[in-house]
Structures are given as structure tokens and as C-alpha cells.
N, C-alpha and C positions, 0 to 999 in steps of 0.2 A: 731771345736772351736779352737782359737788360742792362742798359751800360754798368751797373754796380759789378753784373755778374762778369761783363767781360773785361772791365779793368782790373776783377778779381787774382790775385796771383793763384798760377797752378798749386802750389804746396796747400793755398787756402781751400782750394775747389776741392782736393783728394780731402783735405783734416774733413771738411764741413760729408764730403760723400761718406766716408767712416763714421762720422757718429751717424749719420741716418741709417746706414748699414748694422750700425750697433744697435739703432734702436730697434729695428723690425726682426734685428734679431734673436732681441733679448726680450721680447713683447712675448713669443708663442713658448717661449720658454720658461717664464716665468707662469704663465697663464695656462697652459696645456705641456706641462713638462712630461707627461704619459705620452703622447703620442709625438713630442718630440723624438724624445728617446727612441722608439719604434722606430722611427724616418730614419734614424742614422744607422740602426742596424743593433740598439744597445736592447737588451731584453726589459720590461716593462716593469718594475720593483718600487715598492717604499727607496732601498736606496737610489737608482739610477734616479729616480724622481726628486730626491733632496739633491742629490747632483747636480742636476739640469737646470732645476729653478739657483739653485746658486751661483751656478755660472749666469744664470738670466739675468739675475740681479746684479750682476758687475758689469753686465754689457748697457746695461741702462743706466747705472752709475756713471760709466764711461761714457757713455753718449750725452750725458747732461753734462761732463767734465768739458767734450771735447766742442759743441756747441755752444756753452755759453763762453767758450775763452779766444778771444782772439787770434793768438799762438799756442794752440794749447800742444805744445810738445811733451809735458810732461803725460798727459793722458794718452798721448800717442802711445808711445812706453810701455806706459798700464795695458795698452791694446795687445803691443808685442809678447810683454809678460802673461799675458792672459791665455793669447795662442798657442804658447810654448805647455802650460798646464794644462790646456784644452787636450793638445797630442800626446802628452802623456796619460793622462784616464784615456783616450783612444784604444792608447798603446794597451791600458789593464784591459779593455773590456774585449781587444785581439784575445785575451790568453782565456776567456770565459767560452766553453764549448756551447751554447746556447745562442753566442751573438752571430750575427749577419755577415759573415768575413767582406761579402761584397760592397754592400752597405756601408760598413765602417773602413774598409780600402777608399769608398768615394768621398766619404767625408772626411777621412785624415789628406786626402788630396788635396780640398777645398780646402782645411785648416792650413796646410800648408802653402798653397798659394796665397792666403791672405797676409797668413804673418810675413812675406817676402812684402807685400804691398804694405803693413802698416811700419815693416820697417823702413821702408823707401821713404814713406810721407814722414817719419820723425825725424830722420833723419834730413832731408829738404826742409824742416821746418826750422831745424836747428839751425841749421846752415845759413839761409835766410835771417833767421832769427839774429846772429852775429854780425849779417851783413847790416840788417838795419836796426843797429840799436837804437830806441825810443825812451822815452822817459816814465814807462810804465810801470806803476806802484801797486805790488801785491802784497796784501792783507790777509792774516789771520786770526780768528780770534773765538775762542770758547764759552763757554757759561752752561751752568747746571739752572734749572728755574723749578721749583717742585710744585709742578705743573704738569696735568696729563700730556702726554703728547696731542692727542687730538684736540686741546683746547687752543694748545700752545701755536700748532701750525693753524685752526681758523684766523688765529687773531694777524698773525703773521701775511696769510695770505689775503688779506684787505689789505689792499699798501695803503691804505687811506687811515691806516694805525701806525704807523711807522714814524711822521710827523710827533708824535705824541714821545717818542721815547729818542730818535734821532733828534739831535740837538741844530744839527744844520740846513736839515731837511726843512720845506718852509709848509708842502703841500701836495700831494700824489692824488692825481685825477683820474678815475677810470678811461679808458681810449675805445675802448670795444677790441673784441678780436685776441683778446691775450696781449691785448697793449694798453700803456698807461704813459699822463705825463708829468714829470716830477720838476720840481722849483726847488732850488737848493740856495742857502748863502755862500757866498765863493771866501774863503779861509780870508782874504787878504781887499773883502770890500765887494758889495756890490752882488748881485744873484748871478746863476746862472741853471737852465733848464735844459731838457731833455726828454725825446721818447723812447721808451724803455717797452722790450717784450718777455715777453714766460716763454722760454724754449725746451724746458720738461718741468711738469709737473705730477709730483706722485703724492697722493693724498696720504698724508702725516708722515710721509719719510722727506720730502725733497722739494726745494723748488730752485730754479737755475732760471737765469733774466740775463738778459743782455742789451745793450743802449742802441740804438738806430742810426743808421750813418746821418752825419750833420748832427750831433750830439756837440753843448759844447764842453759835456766830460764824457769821457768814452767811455763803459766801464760794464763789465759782465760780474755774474757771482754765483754762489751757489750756496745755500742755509740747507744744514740737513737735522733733521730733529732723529735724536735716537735717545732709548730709554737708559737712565742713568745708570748704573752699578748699584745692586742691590735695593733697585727700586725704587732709588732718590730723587724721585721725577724725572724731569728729562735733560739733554744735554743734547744745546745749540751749538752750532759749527757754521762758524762762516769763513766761507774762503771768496774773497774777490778782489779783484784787479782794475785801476782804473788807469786815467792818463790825467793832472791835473792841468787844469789852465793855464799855461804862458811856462806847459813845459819845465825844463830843470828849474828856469829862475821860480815860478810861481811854488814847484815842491820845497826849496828854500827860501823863499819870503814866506810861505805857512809854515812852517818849521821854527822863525825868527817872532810869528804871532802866536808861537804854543800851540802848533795845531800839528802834531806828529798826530800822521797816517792809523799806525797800530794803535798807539793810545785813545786815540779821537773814537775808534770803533768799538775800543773795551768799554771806553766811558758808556757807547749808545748801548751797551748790552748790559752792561751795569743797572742802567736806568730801563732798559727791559723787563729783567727781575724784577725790579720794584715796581711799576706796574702791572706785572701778571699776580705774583705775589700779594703786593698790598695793595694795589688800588690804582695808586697815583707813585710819580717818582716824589722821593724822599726830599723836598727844598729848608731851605734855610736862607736868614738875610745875606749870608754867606755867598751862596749859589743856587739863586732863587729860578737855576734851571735845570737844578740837580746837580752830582757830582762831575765837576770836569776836572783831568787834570791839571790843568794849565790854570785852574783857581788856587789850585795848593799853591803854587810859586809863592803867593803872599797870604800866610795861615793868619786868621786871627780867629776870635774867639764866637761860635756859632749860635747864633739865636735865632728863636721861633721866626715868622714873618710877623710883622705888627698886624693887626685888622685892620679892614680899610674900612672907610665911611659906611661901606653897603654890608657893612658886615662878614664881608669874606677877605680870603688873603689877599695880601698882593705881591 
């Protein structure tokens, strides 16, 4: 075992054992939901088989929820919530004379021992959770890009394009291994860096990252790409969590420099669209690095960039 894992707190080791448990178990289910379904006792159908991969895919949602998040209590929850609809379809496929009574007796066994363990770990998480409150700043923030989905998660998934629409971001280097290391400008002066990993990756639906310990911003997240309403291209999701530098004070002196949390991450997705969309983000002599909020404070009136000497903008 290595010192990380034994200074690890227990609530951590259970959250972190559950998502792996979510993901091995939501891998044959998504991929072989025909002979899932057979293993538990459920009879072999188009339906039983939309079931299963459904449930597959929320177990793999959840295991990117609960690994990339430090505390992730909330995904705990969704685990509970999940076990509880697992035992009810159990319960419909008891009253189907075709199914396995034995079969599906041992798997409502096993659903119901787990949901007693993922409420145990939410509940220790919370608990914990209240003991050691931290100065952790969660984020959310949307955008439609009319954009296939598949182009939209290539570009996403080179962090080495993220510099280009991330306004603070300075440079994200490949690491090897599903790790990378990024250089950022710190809100309130001066850089600061980190190494970062991929702890699920699902080709055009999802990617979930999390920072490495000795990070000097802690910080996991999860982007998931799904297809617009009515075919309006696609619609980015991001939800992530960090801890900024020097703690409460450093989240209120970036606050005092116009650099609120939410705003800062709509701006980089602002300027997302415009890149995937047109080309380049949209500049002006104004905000000659594209739309931020904290330029609005003092509007004036917006013109082209001049040319420079060489002929291009500046």
C-alpha cells in the first residue's frame, strides 16, 4: 500500500471502491446487456436489453461522477437512488413466469446489500464532509455549439486546445498514461501548475479528470457532450470543482479582480463556440482576448483590431 493510500480516510477508500465497482459493473452491461440479463435470472428480450444498457449507463455516469470528485457525496446518493430502481424492476421481472425466481432472489440479495453499503459511504461522506469544511468552489456551466458531437469531443479531448478558448489556461502538455500537465495564471498574479489525469473516458459522450496530489489547484470535473433538442448540435456540460490558492482569502481577492468562479467558465465556453463555430474567438480592441466579463465593468465603444506592421492583427 502507499503512504497516499494509507493516509487515505476510510469514507475515501469506500467512495473511490464504489465507483470502481460502478464501473465493472456498468461496462458488461452496457456492452453485453443480453447476457447480463440472463446472469440475473431476467429473460433475454429487445426490452430486458434496453433496461440493462440503461441502467449500464448510469452506472458508468456515476463512476465518472464519484472518481473524478474529491467528496463526491452527491454521486453517492445517485448510487443509493439507483439501487432502490434497480429492486424495483427486480421486483417486475419476480411477477414474469419465464424468469429465474432463484437467479433473481440472488441478485435482489446482492442489490440489497450494496444499497445498505452505498448508503453507509454517503452518508460517512457527509458526515466528514461537515467536519472538514474546505474552501471548495463548484462550478457549473452550459452551451449549445452547432457542432457534431464527434468533432466537438475530438477537439476537447487534446487538452492541448483548451489554451486557445480558456482564457487563464497558459499550456496543457501531454504526460503519457492518461496524464497531462497544465500551467495556468493564478486570478490575483503570478502562475501556477499541476498534473492532471482522465479517470473515464467515453468516446463522444464524456470525459472526467482529476488533479494529482501536490497540485497547487486541486480540482476534478467532468464535460459531457450530448445532442441538442431538435438537432441543434450539441450541448456542453460542465460541472467541476476546484480549491483556489490561499484558500478563502485567495477566492475573495479573485472576486475583488473580477474573476467570479461561474462567470470566468461561461466566458471560456463563450469563447468555445466561437471557435468551434467560426474559427477563432470573436476579438476586439476592446477585449483583444475575447469576451470577458469583467471587461464589461467599463463598456466603451468596440472596434476592429488595427493591423500590425506584418500585416496581421494584434
Amino acid at each position: 500500500m502507499t503512504p497516499n493510500a494509507q493516509k487515505s480516510p476510510p469514507e475515501k477508500r469506500l467512495a473511490r471502491f464504489l465507483g470502481w465497482f460502478s464501473l465493472a459493473l456498468g461496462t458488461p452491461q452496457t456492452l453485453m446487456p443480453g447476457r447480463f440479463a440472463r446472469f440475473i435470472g431476467v429473460r433475454d428480450d429487445s426490452r430486458s436489453r434496453t433496461w440493462t444498457r440503461i441502467v449500464g449507463v448510469r452506472e458508468l455516469a456515476t463512476a465518472a461522477g464519484i472518481l473524478s470528485r474529491p467528496r463526491p457525496v452527491g454521486w453517492l446518493w445517485a448510487r443509493v437512488a439507483g439501487d432502490v430502481k434497480d429492486l424495483v424492476l427486480l421486483a417486475v421481472a419476480f411477477g414474469k413466469k419465464d424468469s429465474e425466481r432463484n437467479r433473481l432472489t440472488a441478485a435482489a440479495g446482492a442489490v440489497a446489500a450494496v444499497t445498505a453499503v452505498d448508503a453507509l459511504a454517503a452518508i460517512s461522506m457527509r458526515r466528514s464532509e461537515a467536519e472538514t469544511a474546505d474552501d471548495t468552489t463548484e462550478v457549473k456551466a452550459a452551451i449549445t455549439v452547432w457542432r457534431p458531437r464527434e468533432e466537438i469531443y475530438a477537439f476537447w479531448h487534446d487538452f492541448q486546445n483548451l489554451p486557445r478558448f480558456m482564457a487563464h489556461l497558459e499550456a496543457v502538455e501531454p504526460a503519457g498514461d492518461r496524464r497531462s500537465h497544465w500551467k495556468a495564471k493564478a486570478p490575483t498574479g503570478g502562475t501556477v501548475d499541476w498534473d492532471a489525469e482522465v479517470v473515464m473516458d467515453l468516446p463522444n459522450e464524456l470525459i472526467a479528470w482529476r488533479s494529482l496530489p501536490g497540485a497547487d489547484v486541486e480540482n476534478a470535473g467532468t464535460v459531457r457532450f450530448q445532442p441538442a433538442p431538435g438537432g441543434a448540435g450539441t450541448e456542453i456540460r460542465l460541472d467541476m470543482e476546484y480549491k483556489p490558492p490561499g484558500g478563502a482569502v485567495g477566492v475573495t481577492l479573485a472576486k475583488l479582480f473580477g474573476e467570479e468562479p461561474r462567470q470566468q467558465v461561461e466566458d471560456d465556453l463563450r469563447r468555445f463556440k466561437q471557435v468551434l463555430e467560426a474559427g477563432e474567438v470573436v476579438r476586439s480592441d476592446g477585449s483583444p482576448e475575447g469576451a470577458m466579463a469583467r471587461r464589461q465593468l467599463k463598456q466603451r465603444p468596440a472596434h476592429p483590431l488595427a493591423p500590425s506592421s506584418n500585416g496581421r492583427k494584434s
